[in-house]
PAMIDREN-251022 format. One line per field, with one value per residue: residue number from 1; residue in one letter; x negated, z negated, y negated of N, C-alpha, C, O in turn. Coordinates in Angstrom, 3 decimals. Layout:
BEGIN
pos <- (NUM,...)
code <- (a,...)
n.c1 <- (X,...)
n.c3 <- (Z,...)
n.c2 <- (Y,...)
ca.c1 <- (X,...)
ca.c3 <- (Z,...)
ca.c2 <- (Y,...)
c.c1 <- (X,...)
c.c3 <- (Z,...)
c.c2 <- (Y,...)
o.c1 <- (X,...)
o.c3 <- (Z,...)
o.c2 <- (Y,...)
***
This chain:
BEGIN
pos <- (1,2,3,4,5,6,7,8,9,10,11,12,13,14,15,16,17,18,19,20,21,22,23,24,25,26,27,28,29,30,31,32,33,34,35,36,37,38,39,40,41,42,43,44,45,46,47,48,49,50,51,52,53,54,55,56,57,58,59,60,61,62,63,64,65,66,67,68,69,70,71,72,73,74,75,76,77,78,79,80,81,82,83,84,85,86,87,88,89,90,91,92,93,94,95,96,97,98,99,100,101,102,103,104,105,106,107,108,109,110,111,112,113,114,115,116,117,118,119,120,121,122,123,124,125,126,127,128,129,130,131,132,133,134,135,136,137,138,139,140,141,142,143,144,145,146,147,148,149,150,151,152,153,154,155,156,157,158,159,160,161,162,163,164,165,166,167,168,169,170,171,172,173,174,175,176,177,178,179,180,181,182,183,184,185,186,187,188,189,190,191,192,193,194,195,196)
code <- (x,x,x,x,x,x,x,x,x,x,x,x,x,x,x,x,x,x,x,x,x,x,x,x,x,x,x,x,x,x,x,x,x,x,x,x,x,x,x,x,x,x,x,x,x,x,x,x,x,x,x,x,x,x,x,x,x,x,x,x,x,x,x,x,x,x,x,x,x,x,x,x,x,x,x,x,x,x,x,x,x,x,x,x,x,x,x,x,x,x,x,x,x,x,x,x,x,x,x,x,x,x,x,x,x,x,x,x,x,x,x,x,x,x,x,x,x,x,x,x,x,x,x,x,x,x,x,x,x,x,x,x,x,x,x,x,x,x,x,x,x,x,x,x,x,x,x,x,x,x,x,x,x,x,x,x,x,x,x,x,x,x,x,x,x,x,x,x,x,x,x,x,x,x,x,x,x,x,x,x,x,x,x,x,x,x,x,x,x,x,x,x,x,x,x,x)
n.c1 <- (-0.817,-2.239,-4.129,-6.452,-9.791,-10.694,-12.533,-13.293,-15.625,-15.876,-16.565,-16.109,-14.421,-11.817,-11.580,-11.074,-8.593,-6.752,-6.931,-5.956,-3.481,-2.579,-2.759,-0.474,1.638,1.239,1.886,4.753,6.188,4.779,4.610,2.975,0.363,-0.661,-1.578,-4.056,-6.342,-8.222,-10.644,-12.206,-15.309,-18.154,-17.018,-17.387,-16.448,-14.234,-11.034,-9.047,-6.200,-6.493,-7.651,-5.585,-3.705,-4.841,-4.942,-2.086,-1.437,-2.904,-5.239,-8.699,-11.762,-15.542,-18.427,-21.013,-24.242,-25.971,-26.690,-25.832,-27.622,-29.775,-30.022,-28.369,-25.469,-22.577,-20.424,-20.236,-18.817,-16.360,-16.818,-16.910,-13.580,-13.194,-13.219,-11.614,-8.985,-6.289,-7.700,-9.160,-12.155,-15.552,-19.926,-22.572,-25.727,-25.721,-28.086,-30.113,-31.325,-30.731,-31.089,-32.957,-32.534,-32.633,-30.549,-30.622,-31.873,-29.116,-27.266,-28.319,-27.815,-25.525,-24.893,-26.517,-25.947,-27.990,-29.983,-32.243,-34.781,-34.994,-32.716,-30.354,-26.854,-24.205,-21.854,-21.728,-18.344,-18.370,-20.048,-20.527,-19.916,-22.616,-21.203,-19.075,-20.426,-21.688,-19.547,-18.455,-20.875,-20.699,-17.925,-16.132,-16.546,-17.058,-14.292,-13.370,-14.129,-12.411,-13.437,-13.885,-12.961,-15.482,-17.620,-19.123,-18.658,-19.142,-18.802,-16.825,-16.433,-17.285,-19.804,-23.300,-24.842,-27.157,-29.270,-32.264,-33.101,-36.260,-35.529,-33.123,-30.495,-28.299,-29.155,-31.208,-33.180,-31.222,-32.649,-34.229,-33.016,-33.286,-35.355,-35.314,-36.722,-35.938,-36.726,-36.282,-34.490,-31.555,-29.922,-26.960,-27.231,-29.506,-33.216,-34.485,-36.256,-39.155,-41.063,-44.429)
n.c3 <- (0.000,-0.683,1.413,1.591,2.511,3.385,3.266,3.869,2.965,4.324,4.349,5.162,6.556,4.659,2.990,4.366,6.089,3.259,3.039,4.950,4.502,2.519,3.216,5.334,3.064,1.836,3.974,4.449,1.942,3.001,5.595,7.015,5.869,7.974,9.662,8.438,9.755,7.889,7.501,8.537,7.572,8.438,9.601,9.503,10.711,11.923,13.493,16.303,16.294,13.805,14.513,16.576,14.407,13.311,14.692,15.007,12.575,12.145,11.826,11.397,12.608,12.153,12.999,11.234,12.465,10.897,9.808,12.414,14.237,13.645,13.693,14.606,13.733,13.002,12.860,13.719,14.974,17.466,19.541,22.760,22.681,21.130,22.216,23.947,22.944,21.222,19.253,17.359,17.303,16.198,16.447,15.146,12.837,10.092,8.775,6.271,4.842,4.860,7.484,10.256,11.590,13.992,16.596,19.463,18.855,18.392,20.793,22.550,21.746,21.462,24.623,26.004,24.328,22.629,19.921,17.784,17.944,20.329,20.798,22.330,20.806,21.442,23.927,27.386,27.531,25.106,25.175,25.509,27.683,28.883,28.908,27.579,24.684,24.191,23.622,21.368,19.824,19.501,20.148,19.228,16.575,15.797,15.691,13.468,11.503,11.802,12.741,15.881,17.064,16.471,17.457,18.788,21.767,24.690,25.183,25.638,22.705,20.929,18.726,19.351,19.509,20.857,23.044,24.419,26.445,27.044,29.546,31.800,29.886,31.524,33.472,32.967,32.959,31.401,29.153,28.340,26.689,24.227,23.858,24.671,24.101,22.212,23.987,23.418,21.041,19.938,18.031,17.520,19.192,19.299,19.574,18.129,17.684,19.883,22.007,23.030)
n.c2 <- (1.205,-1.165,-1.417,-0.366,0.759,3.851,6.317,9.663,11.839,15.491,18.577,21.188,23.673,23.298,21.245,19.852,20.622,19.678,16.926,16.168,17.108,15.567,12.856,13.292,13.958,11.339,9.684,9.980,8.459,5.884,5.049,3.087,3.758,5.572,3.480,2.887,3.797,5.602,7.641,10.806,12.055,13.712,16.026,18.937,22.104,21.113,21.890,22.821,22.456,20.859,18.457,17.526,17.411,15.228,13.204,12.545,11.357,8.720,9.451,9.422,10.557,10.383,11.687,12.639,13.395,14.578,17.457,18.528,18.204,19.061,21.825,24.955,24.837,26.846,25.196,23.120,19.725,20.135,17.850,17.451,18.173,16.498,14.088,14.199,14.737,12.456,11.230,8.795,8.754,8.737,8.846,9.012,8.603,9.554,8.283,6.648,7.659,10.698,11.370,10.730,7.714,7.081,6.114,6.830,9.931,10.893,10.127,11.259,14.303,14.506,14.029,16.179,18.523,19.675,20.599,18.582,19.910,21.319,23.164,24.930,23.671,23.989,24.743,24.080,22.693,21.638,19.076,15.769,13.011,10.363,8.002,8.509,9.081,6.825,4.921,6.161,6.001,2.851,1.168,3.042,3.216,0.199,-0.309,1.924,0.309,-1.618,-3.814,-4.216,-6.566,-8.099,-6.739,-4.000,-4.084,-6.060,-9.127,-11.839,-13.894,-12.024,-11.045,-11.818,-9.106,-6.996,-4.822,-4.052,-2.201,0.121,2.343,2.790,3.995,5.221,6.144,7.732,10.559,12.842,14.826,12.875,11.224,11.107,9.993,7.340,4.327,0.686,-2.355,-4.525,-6.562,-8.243,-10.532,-11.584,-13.313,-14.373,-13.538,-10.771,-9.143,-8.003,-6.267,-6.502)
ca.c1 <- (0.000,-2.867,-4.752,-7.704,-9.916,-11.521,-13.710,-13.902,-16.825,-15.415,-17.748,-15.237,-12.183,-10.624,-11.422,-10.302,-6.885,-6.549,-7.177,-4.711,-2.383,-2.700,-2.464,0.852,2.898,1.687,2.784,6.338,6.319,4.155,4.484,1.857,-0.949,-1.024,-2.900,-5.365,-7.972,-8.961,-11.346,-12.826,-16.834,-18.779,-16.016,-17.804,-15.609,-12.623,-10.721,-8.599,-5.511,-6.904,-7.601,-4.301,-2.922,-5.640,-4.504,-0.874,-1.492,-4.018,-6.994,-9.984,-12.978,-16.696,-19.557,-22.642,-24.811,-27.538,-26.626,-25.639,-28.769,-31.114,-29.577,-27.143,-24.839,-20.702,-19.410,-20.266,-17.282,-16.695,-17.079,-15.723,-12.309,-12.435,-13.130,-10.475,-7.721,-6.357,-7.606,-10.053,-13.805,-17.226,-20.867,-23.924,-27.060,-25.876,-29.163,-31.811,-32.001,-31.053,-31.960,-33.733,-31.696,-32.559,-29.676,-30.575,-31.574,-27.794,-27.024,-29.257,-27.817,-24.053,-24.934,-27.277,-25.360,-29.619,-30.601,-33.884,-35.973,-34.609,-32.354,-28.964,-26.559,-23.095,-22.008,-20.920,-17.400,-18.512,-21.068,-19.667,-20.360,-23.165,-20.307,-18.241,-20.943,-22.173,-18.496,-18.350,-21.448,-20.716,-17.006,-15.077,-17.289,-16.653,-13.056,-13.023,-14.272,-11.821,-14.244,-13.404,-12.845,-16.037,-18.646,-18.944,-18.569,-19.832,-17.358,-16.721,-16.214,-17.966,-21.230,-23.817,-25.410,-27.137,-30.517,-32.809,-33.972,-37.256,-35.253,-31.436,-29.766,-27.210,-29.693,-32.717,-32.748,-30.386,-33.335,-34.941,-32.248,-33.251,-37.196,-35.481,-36.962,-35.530,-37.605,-35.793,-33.222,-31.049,-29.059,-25.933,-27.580,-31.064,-34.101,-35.202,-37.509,-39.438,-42.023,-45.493)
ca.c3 <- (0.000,-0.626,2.818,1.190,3.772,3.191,4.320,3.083,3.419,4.520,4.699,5.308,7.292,3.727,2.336,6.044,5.724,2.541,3.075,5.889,3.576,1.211,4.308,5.233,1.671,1.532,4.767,3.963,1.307,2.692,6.560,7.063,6.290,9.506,10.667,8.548,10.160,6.924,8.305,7.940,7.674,9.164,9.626,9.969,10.332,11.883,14.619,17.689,15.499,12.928,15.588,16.364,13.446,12.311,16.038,14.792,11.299,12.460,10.735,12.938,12.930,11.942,13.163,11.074,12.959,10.597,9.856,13.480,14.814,12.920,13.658,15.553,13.083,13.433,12.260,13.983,15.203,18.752,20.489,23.781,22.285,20.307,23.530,25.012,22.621,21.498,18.036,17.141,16.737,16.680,16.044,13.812,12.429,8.688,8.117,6.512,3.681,4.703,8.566,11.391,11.986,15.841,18.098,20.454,18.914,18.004,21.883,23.365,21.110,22.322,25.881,26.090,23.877,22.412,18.736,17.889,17.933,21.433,21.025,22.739,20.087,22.233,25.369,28.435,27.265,24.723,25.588,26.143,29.118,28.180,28.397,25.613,23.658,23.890,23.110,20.346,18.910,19.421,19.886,18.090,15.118,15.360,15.462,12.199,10.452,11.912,12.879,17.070,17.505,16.465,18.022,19.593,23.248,25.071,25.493,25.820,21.637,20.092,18.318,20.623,18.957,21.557,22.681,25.892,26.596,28.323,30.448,31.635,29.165,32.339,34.581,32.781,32.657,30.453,28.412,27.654,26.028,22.931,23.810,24.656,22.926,22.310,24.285,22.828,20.367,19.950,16.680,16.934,19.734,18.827,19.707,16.614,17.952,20.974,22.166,23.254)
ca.c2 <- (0.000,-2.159,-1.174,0.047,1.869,5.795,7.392,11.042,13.187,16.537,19.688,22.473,23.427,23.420,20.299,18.760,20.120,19.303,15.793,15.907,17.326,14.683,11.625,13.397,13.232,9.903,8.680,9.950,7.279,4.415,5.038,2.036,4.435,5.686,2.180,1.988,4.251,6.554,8.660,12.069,12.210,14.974,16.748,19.960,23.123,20.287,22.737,21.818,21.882,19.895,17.358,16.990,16.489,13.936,12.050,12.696,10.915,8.230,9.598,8.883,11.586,10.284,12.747,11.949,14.337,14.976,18.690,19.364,17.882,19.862,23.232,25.332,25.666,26.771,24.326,21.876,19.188,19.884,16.868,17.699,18.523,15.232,13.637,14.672,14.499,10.987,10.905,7.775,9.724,7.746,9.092,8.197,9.613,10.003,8.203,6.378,8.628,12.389,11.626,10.117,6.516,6.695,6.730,7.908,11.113,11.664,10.050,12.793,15.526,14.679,14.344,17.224,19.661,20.240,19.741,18.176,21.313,21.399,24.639,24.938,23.804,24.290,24.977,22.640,22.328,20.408,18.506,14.816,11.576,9.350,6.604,8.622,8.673,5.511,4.394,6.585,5.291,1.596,0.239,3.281,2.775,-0.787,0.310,2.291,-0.715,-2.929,-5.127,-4.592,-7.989,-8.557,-6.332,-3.101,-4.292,-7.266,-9.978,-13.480,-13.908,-11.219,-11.737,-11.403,-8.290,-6.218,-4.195,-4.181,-0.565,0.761,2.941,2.852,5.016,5.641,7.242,8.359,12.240,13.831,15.241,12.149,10.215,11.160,9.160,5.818,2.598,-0.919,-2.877,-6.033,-6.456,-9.497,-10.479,-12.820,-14.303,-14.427,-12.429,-10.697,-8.174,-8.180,-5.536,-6.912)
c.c1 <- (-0.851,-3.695,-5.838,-8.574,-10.348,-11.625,-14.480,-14.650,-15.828,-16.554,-17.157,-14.111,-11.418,-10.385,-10.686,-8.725,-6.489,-6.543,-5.832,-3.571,-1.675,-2.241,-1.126,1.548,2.589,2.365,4.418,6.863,5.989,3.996,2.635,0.189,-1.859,-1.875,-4.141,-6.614,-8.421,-9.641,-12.201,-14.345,-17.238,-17.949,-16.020,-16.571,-13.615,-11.854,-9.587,-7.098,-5.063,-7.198,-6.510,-3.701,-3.706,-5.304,-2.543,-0.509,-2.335,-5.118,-7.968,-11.669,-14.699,-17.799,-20.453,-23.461,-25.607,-27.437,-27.039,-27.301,-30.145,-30.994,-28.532,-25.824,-22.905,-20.535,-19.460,-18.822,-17.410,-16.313,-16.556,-14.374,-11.992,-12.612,-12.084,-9.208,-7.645,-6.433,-9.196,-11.838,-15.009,-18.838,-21.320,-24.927,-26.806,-27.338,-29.251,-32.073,-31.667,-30.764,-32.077,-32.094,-31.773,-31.516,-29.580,-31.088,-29.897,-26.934,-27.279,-28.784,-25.847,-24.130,-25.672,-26.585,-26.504,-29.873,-31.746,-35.275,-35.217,-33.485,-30.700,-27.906,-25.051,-23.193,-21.274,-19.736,-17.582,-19.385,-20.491,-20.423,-21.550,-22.158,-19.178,-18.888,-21.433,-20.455,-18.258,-19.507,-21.269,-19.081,-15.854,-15.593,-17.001,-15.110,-12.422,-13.271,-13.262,-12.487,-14.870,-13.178,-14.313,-17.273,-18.145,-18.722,-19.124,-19.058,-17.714,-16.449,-16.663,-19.360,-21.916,-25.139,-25.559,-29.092,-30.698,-33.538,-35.219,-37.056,-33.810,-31.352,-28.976,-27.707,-30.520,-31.817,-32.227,-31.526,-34.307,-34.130,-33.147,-35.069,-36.509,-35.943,-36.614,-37.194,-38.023,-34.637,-32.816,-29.827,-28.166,-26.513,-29.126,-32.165,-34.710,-35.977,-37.594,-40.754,-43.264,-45.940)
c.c3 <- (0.000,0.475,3.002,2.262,2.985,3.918,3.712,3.866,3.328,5.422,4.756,5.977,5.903,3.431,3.778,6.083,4.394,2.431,3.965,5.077,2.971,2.005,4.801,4.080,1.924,2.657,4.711,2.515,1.378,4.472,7.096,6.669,7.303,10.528,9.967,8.415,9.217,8.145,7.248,8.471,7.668,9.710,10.043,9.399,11.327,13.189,15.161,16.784,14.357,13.693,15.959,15.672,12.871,12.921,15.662,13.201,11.315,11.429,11.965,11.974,12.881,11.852,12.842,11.696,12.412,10.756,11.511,14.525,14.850,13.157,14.390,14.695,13.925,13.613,12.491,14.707,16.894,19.524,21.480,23.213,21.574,21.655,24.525,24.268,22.165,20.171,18.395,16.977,17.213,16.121,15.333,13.568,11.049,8.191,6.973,5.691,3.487,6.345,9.291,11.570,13.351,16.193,18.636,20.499,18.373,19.420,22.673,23.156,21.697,23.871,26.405,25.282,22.745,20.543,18.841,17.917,19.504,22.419,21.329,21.571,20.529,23.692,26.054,28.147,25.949,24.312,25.773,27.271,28.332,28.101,27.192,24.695,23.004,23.610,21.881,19.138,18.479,19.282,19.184,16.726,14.456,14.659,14.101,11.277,10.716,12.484,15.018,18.009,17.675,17.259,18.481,21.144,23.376,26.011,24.976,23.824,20.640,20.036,19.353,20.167,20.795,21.971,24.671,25.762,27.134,29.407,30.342,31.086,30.464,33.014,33.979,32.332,31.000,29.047,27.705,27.311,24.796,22.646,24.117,23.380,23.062,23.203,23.810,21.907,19.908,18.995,16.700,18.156,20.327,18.804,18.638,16.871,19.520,21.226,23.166,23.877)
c.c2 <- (-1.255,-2.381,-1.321,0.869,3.112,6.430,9.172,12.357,14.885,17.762,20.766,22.495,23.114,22.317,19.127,18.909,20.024,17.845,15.738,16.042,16.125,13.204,11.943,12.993,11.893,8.922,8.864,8.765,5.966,4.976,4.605,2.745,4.819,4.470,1.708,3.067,5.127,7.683,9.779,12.004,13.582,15.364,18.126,21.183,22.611,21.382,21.783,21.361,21.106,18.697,16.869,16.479,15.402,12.960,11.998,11.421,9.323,8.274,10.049,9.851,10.507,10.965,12.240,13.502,14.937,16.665,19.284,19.227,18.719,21.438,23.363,25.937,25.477,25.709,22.674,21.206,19.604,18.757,16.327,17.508,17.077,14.293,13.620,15.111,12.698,10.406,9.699,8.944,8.660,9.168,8.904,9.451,10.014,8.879,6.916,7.469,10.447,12.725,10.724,8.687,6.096,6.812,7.059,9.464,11.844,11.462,11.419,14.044,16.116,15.087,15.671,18.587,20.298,19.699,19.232,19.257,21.867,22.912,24.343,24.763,23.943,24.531,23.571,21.819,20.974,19.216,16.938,13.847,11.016,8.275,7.164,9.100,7.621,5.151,4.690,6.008,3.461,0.687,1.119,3.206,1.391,-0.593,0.366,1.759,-2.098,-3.604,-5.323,-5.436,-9.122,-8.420,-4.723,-2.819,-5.439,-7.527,-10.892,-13.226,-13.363,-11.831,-11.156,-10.603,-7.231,-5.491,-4.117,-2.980,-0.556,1.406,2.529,4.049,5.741,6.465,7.904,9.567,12.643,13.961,14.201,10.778,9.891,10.274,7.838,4.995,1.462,-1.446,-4.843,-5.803,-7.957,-9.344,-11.100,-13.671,-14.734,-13.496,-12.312,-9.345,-8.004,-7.119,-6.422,-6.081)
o.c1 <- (-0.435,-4.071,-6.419,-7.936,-10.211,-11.104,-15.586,-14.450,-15.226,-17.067,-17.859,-13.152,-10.296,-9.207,-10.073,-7.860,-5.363,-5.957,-4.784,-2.743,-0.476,-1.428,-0.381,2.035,3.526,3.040,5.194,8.044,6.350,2.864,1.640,-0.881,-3.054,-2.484,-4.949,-7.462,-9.359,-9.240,-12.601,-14.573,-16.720,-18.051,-15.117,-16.004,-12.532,-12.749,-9.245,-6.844,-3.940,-6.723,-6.331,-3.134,-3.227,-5.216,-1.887,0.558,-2.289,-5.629,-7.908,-12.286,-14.819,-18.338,-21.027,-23.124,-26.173,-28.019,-27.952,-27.819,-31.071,-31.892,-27.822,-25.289,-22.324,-20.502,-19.067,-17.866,-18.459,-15.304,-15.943,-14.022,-10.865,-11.538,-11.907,-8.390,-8.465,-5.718,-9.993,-12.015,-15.216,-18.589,-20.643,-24.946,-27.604,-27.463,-28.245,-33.061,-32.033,-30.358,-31.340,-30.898,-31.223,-31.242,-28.602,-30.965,-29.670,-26.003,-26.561,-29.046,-25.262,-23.636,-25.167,-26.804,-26.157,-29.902,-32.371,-36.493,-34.953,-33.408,-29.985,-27.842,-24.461,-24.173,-20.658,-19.745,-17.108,-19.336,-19.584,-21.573,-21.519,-22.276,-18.639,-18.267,-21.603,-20.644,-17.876,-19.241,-21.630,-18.971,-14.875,-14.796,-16.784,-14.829,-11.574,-12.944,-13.277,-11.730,-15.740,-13.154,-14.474,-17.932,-16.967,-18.628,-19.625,-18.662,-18.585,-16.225,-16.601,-19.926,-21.489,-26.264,-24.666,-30.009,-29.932,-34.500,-35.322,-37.893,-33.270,-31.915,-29.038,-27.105,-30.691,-30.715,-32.773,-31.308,-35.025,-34.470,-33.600,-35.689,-37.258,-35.647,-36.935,-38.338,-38.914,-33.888,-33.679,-28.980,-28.132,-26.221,-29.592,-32.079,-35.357,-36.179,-36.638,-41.601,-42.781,-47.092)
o.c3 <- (0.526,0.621,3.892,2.905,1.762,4.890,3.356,4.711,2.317,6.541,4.247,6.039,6.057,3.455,3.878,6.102,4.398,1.397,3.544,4.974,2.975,1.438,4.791,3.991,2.236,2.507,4.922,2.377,0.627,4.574,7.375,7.100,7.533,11.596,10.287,7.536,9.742,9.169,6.084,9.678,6.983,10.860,10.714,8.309,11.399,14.021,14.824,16.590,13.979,13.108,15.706,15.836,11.981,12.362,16.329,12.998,10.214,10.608,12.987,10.948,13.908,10.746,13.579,11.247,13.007,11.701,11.860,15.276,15.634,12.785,14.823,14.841,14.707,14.756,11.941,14.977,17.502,20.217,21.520,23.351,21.460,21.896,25.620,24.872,22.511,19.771,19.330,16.214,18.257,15.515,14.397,13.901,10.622,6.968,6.928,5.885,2.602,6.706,9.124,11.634,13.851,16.174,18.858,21.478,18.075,19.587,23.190,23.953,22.036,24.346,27.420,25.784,22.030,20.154,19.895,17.902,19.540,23.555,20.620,21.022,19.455,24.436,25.621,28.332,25.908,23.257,26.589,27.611,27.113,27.111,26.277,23.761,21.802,22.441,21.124,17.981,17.420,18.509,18.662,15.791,13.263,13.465,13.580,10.174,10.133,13.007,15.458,19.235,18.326,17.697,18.493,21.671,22.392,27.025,24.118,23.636,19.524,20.762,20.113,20.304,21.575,21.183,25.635,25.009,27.930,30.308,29.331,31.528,30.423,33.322,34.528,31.807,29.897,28.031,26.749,27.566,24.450,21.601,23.755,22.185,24.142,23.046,23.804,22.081,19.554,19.027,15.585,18.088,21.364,17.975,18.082,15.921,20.288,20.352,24.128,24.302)
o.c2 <- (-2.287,-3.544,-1.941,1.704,3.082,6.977,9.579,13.230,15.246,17.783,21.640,21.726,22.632,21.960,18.064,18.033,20.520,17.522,15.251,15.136,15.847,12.473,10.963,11.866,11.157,7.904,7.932,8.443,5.060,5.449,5.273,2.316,4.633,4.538,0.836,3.220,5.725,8.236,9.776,11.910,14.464,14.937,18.626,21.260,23.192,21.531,20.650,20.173,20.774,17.723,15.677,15.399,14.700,11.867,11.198,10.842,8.775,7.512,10.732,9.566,9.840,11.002,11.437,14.597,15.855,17.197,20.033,20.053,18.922,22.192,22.455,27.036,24.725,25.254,21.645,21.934,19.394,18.890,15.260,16.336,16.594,13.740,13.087,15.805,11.848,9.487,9.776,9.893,8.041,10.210,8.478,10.636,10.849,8.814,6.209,8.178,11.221,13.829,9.752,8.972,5.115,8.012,7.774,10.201,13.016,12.249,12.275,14.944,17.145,16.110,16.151,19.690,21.239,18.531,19.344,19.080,23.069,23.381,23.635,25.863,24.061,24.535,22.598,20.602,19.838,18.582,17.101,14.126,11.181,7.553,6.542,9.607,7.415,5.489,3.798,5.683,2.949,-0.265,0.587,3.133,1.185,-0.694,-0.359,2.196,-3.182,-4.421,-6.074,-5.330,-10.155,-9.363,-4.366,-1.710,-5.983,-6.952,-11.037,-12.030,-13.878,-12.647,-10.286,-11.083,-6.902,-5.722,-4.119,-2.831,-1.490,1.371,2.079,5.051,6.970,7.494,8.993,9.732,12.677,13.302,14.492,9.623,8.800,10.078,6.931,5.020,0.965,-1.019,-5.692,-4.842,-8.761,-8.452,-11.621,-14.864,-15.206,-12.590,-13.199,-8.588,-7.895,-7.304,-7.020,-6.178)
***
């Protein structure tokens, strides 16, 4: 009622529908839940019908990758499938403090399907676009903070937060996403790191 946000870490199919559970009863009493974005973190274990109903409820999906990155495990979220239903889902690294804060090794790991020890961690199906990952890392993230209006795309109004690569992300090979480097980065406007 007060339109608090949350963001709950979920490490199991159980604790995922249980959460769902819990976002149903309450929208039978407070409808208005349904808009404000609560989201499920990691969401390892989340399956296709758990996807649904999280796109049914508006609870929006947050893949911190560290686990999946590092290993081939189950349980990882599949990707694809959130890609391709019409629930809210963004990326991230989980990091600074239990992994790597690059982007583009969690870019590389979507588009490639490959963890960082370079071992097949799904198959094709769910593998996603470099443009729905890069969306996922940048304007549904904005998204789930609300803050849409402000950044996450590049537009007439938004701050003018953005980054100058070494390579195009769009073309450079598949396999070497995960090596791009800022070559520039610009804050609000303002160049606040510049490579020499």
């Amino acid at each position: 009622k007060k339109g608090w946000p949350l963001h709950e870490h979920t490490m199991s199919r159980v604790t995922i529908s249980q959460f769902l559970d819990l976002v149903r009863e309450i929208a039978v009493h407070t409808p208005e839940v349904k808009k404000l974005r609560w989201t499920l973190a990691h969401a390892l274990g989340i399956s296709e019908d758990d996807i649904i109903r999280a796109s049914d409820l508006g609870v929006a999906i947050a893949v911190h990758s560290q686990a999946m990155m590092n290993s081939r495990s189950r349980n990882r979220p599949p990707l694809g499938s959130l890609d391709r239903s019409n629930v809210l889902w963004g990326i991230g690294s989980d990091g600074a403090v239990v992994a790597p804060i690059n982007p583009f090794l969690t870019l590389g790991w979507a588009v490639t399907g490959r963890n960082i020890a370079g071992q097949e961690a799904w198959s094709g199906d769910q593998r996603v676009s470099r443009k729905s990952a890069l969306r996922a890392h940048t304007l549904s993230n904005a998204k789930m903070l609300f803050k849409e209006k402000e950044i996450g795309s590049l537009e007439v109004g938004k701050l003018a937060d953005m980054v100058v690569l070494d390579r195009d992300y769009m073309t450079v090979e598949r396999d070497q996403i995960s090596q791009l480097r800022p070559f520039m980065t610009i804050t609000n406007g303002r160049v606040v790191f510049e490579q020499k």
